[in-house]
C-alpha positions as CSV (number, residue, x, y, z in Angstrom):
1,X,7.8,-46.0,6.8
2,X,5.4,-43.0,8.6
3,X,3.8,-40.9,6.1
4,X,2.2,-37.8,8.0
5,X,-1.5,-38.0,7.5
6,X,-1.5,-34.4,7.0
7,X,0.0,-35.4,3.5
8,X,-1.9,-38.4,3.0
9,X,-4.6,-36.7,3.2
10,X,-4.1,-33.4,1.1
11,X,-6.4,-32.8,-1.7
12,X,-5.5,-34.0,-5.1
13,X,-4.2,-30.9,-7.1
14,X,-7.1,-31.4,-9.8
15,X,-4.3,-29.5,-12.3
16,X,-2.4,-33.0,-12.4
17,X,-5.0,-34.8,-14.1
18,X,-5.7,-31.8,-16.7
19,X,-2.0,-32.6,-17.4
20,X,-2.1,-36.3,-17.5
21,X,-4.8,-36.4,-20.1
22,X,-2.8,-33.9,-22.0
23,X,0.1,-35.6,-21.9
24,X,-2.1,-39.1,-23.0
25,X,-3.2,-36.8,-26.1
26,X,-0.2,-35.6,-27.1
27,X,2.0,-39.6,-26.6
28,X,-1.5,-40.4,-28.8
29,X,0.3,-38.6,-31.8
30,X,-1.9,-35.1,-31.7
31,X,0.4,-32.6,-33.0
32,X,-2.4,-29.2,-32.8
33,X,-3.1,-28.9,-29.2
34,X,-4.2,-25.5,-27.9
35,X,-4.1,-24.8,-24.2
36,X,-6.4,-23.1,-22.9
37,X,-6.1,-24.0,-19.2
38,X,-3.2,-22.7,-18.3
39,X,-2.7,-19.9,-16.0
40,X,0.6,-18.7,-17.0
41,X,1.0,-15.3,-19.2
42,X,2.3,-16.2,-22.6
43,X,4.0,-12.9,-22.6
44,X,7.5,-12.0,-21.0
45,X,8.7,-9.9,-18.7
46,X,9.1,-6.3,-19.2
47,X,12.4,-5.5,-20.4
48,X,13.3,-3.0,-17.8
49,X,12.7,-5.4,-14.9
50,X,14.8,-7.8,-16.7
51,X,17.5,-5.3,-16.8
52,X,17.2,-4.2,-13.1
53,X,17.5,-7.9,-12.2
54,X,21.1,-8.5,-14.7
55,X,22.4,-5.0,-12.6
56,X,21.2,-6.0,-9.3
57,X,23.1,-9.9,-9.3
58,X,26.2,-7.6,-9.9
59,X,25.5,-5.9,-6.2
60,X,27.8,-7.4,-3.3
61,X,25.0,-7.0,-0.7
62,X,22.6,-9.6,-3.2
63,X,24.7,-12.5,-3.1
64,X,24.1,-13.5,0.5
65,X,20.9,-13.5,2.5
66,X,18.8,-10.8,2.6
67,X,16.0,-10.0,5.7
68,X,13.3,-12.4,6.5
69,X,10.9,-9.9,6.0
70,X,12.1,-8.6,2.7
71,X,14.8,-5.8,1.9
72,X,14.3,-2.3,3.4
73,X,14.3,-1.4,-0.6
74,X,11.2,-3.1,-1.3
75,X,9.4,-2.9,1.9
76,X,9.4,0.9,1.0
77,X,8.3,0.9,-2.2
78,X,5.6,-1.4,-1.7
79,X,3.8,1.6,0.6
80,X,4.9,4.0,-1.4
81,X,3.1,1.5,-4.6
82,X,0.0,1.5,-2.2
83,X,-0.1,5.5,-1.4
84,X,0.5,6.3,-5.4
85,X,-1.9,3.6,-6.6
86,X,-4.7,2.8,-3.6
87,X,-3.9,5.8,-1.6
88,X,-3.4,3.6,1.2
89,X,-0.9,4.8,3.9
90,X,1.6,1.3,5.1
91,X,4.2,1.6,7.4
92,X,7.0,-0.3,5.7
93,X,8.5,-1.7,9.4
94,X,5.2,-3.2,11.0
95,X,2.4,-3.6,8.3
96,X,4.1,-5.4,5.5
97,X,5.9,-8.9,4.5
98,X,7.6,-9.5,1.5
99,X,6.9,-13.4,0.3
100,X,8.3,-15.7,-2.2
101,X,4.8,-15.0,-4.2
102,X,1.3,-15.2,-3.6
103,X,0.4,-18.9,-2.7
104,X,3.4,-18.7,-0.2
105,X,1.4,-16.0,1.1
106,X,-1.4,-17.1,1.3
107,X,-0.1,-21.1,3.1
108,X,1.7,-18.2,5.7
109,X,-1.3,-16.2,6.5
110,X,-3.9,-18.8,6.8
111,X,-1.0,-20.9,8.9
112,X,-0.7,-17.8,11.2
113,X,-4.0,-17.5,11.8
114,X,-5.8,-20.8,12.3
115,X,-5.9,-23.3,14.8
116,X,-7.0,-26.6,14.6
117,X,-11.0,-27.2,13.9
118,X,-11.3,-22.8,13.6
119,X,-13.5,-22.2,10.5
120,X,-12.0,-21.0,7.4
121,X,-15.0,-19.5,5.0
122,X,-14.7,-18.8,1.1
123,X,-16.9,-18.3,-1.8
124,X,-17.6,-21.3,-4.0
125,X,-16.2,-22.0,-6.5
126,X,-12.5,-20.9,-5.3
127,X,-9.0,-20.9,-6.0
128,X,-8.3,-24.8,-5.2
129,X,-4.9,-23.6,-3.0
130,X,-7.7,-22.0,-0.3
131,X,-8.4,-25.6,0.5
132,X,-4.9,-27.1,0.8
133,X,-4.0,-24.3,3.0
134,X,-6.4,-24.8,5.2
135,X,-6.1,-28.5,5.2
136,X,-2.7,-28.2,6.5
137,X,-3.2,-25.6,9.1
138,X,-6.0,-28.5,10.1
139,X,-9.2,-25.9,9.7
140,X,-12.3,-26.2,9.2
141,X,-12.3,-25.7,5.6
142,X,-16.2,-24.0,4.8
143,X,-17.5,-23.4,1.8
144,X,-19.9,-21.2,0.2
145,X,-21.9,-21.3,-2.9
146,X,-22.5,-18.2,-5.0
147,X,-24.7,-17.4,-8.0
148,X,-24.2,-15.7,-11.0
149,X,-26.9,-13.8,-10.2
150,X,-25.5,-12.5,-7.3
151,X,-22.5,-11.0,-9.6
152,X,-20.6,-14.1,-8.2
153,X,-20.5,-12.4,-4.6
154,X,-20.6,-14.2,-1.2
155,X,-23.6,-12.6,0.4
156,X,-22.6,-10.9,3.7
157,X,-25.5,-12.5,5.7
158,X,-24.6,-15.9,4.3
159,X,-21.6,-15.4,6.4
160,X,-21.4,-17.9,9.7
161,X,-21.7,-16.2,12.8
162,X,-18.6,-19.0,14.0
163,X,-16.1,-18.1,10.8
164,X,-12.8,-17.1,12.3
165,X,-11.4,-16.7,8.9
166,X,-12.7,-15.5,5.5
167,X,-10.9,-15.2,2.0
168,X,-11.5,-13.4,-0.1
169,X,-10.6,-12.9,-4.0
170,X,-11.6,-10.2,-6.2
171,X,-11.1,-9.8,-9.5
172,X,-11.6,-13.6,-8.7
173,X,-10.1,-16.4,-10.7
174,X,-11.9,-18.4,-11.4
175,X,-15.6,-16.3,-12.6
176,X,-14.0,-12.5,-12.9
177,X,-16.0,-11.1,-10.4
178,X,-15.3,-7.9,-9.0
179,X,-16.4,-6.4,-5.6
180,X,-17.4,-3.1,-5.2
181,X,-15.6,-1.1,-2.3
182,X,-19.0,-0.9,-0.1
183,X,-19.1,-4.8,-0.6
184,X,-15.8,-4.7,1.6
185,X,-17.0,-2.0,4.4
186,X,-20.2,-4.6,4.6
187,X,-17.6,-7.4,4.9
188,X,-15.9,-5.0,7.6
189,X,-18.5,-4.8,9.7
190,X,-19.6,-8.2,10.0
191,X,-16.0,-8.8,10.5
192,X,-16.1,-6.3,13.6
193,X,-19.2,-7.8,14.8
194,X,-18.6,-11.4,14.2
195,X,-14.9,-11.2,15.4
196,X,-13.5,-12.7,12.2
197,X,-10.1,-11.6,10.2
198,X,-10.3,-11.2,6.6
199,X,-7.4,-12.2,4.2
200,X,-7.8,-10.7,0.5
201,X,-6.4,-12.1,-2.7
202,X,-5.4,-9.4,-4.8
203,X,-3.5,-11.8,-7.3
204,X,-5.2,-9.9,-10.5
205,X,-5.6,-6.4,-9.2
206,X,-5.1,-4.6,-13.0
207,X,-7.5,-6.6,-14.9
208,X,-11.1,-5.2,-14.4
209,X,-12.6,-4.5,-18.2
210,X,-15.5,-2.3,-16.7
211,X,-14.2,-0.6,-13.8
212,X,-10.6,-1.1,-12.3
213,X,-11.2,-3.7,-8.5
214,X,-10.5,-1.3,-5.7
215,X,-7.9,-2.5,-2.6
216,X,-9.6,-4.2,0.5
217,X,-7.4,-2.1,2.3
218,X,-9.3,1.0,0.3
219,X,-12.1,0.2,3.1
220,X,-12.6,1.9,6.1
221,X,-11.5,-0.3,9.1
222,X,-10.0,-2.7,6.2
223,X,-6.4,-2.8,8.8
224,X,-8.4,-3.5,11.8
225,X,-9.9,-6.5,10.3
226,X,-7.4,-8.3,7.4
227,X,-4.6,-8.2,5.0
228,X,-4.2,-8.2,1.4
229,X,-2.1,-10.3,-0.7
230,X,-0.3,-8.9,-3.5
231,X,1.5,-11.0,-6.6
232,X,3.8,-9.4,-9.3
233,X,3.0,-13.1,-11.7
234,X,-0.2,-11.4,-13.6
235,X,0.4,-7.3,-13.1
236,X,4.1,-7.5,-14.7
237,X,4.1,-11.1,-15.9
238,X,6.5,-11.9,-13.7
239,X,4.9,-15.2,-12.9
240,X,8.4,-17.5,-11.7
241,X,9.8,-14.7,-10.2
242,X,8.1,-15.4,-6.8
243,X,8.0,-12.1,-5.5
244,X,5.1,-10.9,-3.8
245,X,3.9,-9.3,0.1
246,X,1.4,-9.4,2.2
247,X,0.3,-6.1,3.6
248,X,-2.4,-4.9,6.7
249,X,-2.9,-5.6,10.1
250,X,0.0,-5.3,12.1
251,X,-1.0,-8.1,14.5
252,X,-1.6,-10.5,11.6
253,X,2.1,-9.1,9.9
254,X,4.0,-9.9,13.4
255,X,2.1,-13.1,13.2
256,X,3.2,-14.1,9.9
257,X,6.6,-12.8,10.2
258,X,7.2,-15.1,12.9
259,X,5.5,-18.2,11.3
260,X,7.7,-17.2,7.5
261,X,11.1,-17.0,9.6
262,X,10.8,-20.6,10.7
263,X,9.2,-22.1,7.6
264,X,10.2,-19.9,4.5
265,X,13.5,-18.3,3.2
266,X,14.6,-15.0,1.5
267,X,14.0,-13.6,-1.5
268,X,17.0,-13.5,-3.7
269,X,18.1,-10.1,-3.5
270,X,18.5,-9.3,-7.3
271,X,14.3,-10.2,-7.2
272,X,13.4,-8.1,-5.2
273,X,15.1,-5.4,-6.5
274,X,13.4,-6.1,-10.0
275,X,10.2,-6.3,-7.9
276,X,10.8,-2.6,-6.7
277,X,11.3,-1.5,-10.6
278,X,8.4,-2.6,-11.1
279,X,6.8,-1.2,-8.2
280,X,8.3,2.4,-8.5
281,X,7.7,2.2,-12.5
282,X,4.7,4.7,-13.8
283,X,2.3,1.6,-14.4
284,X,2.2,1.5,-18.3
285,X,2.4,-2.1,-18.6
286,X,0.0,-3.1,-16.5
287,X,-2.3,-1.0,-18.6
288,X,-0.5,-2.3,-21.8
289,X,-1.5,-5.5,-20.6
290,X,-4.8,-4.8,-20.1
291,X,-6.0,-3.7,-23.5
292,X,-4.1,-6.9,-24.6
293,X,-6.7,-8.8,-22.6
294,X,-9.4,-7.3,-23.3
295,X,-8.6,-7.7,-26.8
296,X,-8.4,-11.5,-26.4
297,X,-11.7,-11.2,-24.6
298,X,-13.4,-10.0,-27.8
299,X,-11.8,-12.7,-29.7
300,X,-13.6,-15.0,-27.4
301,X,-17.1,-12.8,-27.6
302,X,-16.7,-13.0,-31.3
303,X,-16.2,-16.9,-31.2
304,X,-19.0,-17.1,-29.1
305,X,-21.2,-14.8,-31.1
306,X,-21.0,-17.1,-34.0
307,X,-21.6,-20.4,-32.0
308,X,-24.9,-18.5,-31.5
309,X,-23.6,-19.2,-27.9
310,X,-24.5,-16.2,-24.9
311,X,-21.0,-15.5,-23.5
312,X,-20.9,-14.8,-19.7
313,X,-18.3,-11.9,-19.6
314,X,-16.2,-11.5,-16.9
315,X,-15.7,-8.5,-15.2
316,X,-11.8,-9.0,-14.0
317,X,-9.5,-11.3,-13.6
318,X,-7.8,-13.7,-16.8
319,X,-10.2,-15.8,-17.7
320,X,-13.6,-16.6,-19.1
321,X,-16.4,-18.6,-16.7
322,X,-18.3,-20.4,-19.5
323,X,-21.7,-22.6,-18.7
324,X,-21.5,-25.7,-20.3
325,X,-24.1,-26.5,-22.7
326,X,-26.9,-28.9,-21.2
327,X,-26.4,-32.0,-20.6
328,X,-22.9,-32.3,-19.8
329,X,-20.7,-32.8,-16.4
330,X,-18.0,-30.2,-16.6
331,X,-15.6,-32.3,-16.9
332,X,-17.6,-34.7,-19.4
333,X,-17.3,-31.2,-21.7
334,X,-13.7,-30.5,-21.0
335,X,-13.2,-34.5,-21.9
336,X,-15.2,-33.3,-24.9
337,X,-13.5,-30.2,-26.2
338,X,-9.9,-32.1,-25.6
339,X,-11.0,-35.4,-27.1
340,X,-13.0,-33.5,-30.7
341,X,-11.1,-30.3,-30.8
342,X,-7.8,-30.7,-29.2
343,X,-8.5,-28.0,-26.9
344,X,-8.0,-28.3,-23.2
345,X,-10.0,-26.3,-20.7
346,X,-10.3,-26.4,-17.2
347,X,-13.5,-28.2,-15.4
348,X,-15.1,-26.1,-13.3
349,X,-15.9,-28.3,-10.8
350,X,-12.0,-28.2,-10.2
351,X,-12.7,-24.7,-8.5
352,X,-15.2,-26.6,-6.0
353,X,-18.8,-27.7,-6.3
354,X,-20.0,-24.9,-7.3
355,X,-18.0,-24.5,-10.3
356,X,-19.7,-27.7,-11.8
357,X,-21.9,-26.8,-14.7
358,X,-18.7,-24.2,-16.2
359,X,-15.4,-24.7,-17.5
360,X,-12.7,-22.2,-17.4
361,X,-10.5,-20.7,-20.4
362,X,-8.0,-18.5,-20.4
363,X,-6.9,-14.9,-21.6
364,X,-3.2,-16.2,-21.4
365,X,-2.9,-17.7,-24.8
366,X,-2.4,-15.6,-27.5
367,X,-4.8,-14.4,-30.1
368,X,-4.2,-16.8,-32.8
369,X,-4.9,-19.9,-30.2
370,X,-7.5,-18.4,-29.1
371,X,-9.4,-17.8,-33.0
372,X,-8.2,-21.2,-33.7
373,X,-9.8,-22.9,-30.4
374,X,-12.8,-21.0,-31.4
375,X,-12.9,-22.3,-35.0
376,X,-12.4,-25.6,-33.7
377,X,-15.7,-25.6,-31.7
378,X,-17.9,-23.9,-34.4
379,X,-16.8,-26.2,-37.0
380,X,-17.7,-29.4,-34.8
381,X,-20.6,-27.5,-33.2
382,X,-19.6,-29.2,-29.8
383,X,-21.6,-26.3,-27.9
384,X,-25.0,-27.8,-28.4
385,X,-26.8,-29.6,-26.0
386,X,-25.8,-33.1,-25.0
387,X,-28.4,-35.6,-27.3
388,X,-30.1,-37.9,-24.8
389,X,-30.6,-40.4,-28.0
C-alpha cells in the first residue's frame, strides 16, 4: 500500500509525546497530576452563547447546509465586530471567510498562497501548526530566531528579501509578545517593497496585561498586504466550537474561498449563530476573562517570587515563557518537573529551536493548580541549577 509522502513526512505533533509520558505517569499509579501544558480554557462557555446555540438548532434554515463562505448573519457581524472594536471598515461580501476555527484557517490561507519551494517566513519559536501547514502546501518552511531582548519581535531587516509569505502572531503563544502598531506599518512596507503577503494570527487578541495588541488590519496598507485570522476558542472560551474567519485582502479572500469550497465544509448553522452573539455582545467577558488571567498570572509571579526565581512576564497571550534554570535541556526540565513534581509543562523546544532553553505553562488551569504546582517546585527546589557532580 502507497502512503503519500506528504504524510510520511509531516512533522511529529510534539503534543503527542507530552501526552504519552502523561499517560505513562498516570498507568504508573500517580493520582496528583497538575497540567499545566494544556492549551484549553478550563472555563465554559458563556451562558448566553450557549443559549443562542439551543434557540438557533430549533431554526429550519440550520438544519441543512449553510454557505461555503459562512452565513450572511455572521459575515455581517464580523465587520461590524471589527468597526466597533478595531475601527476597521470590512466589506462582509468580498473581504471576509468564515472557517471551522483558526488552524483551519490558517492550513487554508497558507494553502492558497504558496506554491511549491515559495518561502514561508516566521518568528522562532512559533506555533508548531505554522510548520505543518507549510509542509503540506510543500513551502519552504524558514525560520527565524528572536530574542528576548528584542521583546520577542522578528526584526524587520532580518526579513529575506526572497520571503513570499510571512506569519505572524501577536499576542504570541508561545512567549506573550505583543507588537506595537508601528511594528506592523514597518512590516507593511517591507511587505510593499519586498512583494511579500502577510497572514496574522490573532488567536489571543483580548489578553494583553500592559496594553490591549492592536489589529494588523489597524495598519495603514494592512489590506493591501495580508489577512488576519480570528478564533472565538480563547476570547469567549469557545475552544470546540470551531468557529472562526479570516478577514483582509480581497485577492487573498477569493483565493481562499475557492481553495475552502473544495477542501472544507460549513459551519453548522446553530454555530455560527452563537458565534454572532458573541460577536454583537458588548464585550464583558472578554474583559471578565482577562482579569481572571491576570490574576492567575500573579499567582505564578508570587510562586516565582518565593523560588527566589526572576519571572519573565508576558505581555499577552495565555501563558508564561519561563527560562529553565542552567544546566538543563528543556525537555530534560519538563522530564523533571513531571517525573519530581507531577507537573507537566510544555518544552520549549517544541515551539522550534529557538524555544530550547524555556518551557511553557499555562494561564488555563485554575488558581488552586496553579498555587499547588508552585508549591510543588519550592518544596523540591527543582529550579536550581542542574549539579554537574
Amino acid at each position: 500500500m502507497h502512503i503519500a509522502n506528504r504524510v510520511l513526512t509531516l512533522p511529529q505533533n510534539k503534543f503527542e509525546r507530552i501526552d504519552d509520558k502523561i499517560a505513562k505517569l498516570l498507568k504508573s499509579g500517580a493520582k496528583d497530576l497538575i497540567n499545566l501544558g494544556k492549551g484549553n480554557p478550563d472555563g465554559r462557555t458563556p451562558d448566553f452563547i450557549i443559549d443562542a446555540l439551543h434557540q438557533s438548532v430549533e431554526i429550519k434554515e440550520n438544519q441543512g447546509y449553510t454557505a461555503f463562505s459562512g452565513k450572511q448573519s455572521a459575515l455581517k457581524a464580523i465587520a461590524k465586530f471589527y468597526l466597533d472594536n478595531y475601527q476597521v471598515e470590512l466589506d462582509p461580501e468580498t473581504e471576509i471567510i468564515a472557517v471551522h476555527g483558526a488552524v483551519v484557517g490558517l492550513v487554508a490561507t497558507i494553502n492558497s498562497l504558496i506554491d511549491p519551494g515559495q518561502k514561508v517566513v516566521v518568528s522562532d519559536p512559533y506555533y508548531p501548526t505554522y510548520e505543518a501547514a507549510t509542509h503540506l502546501a510543500e513551502g519552504d518552511f524558514t525560520p527565524i530566531k528572536v530574542a528576548a531582548e528584542n521583546n520577542f519581535l522578528l526584526k524587520v531587516d532580518e526579513i529575506p528579501a526572497d520571503t513570499d509569505l510571512l506569519l505572524l502572531n501577536y499576542p504570541s503563544n508561545p512567549t506573550g509578545a505583543i507588537a506595537p502598531k508601528k511594528y506592523f506599518s514597518d512590516i507593511i512596507t517591507a511587505a510593499q517593497s519586498d512583494n511579500f503577503s502577510v497572514v496574522h494570527d490573532f488567536a489571543y487578541s483580548n489578553i494583553g496585561f500592559e496594553a490591549q495588541q492592536c489589529s494588523f488590519l489597524q495598519a495603514s496598507g494592512a489590506k493591501e498586504v495580508g489577512v488576519e485570522i480570528f478564533s472565538t476558542s480563547k476570547v469567549y472560551n469557545m475552544a470546540g466550537w470551531r468557529f472562526g474567519f479570516v478577514a483582509g485582502n480581497a485577492e487573498i479572500i477569493a483565493a481562499i474561498k475557492r481553495y475552502h469550497a473544495q477542501y472544507y465544509s460549513m459551519i453548522f448553522g446553530a454555530v455560527s449563530d452563537a458565534a454572532v452573539s458573541a460577536l454583537l455582545s458588548n464585550q464583558a467577558f472578554p474583559k471578565q476573562q482577562l482579569e481572571l488571567y491576570r490574576k492567575r498570572l500573579n499567582i505564578y509571579q508570587a510562586g516565582f517570587e518565593k523560588l527566589g526565581v526572576e519571572m519573565n512576564v508576558p505581555k499577552g497571550a495565555l501563558y508564561v515563557w519561563q527560562p529553565v534554570p542552567k544546566g538543563y535541556t528543556s525537555e530534560e526540565f519538563a522530564d523533571l518537573l513531571l517525573s519530581e513534581a507531577h507537573v507537566a509543562v510544555m518544552p520549549g523546544n517544541f515551539f522550534g529551536e529557538g524555544g530550547e532553553g524555556y518551557i511553557r505553562l499555562s494561564l488555563m488551569v485554575s488558581d488552586d493548580e496553579i498555587a499547588a504546582a508552585m508549591h510543588r517546585f519550592a518544596a523540591k527546589d527543582l529550579f536550581k541549577a542542574k549539579s554537574l557532580a
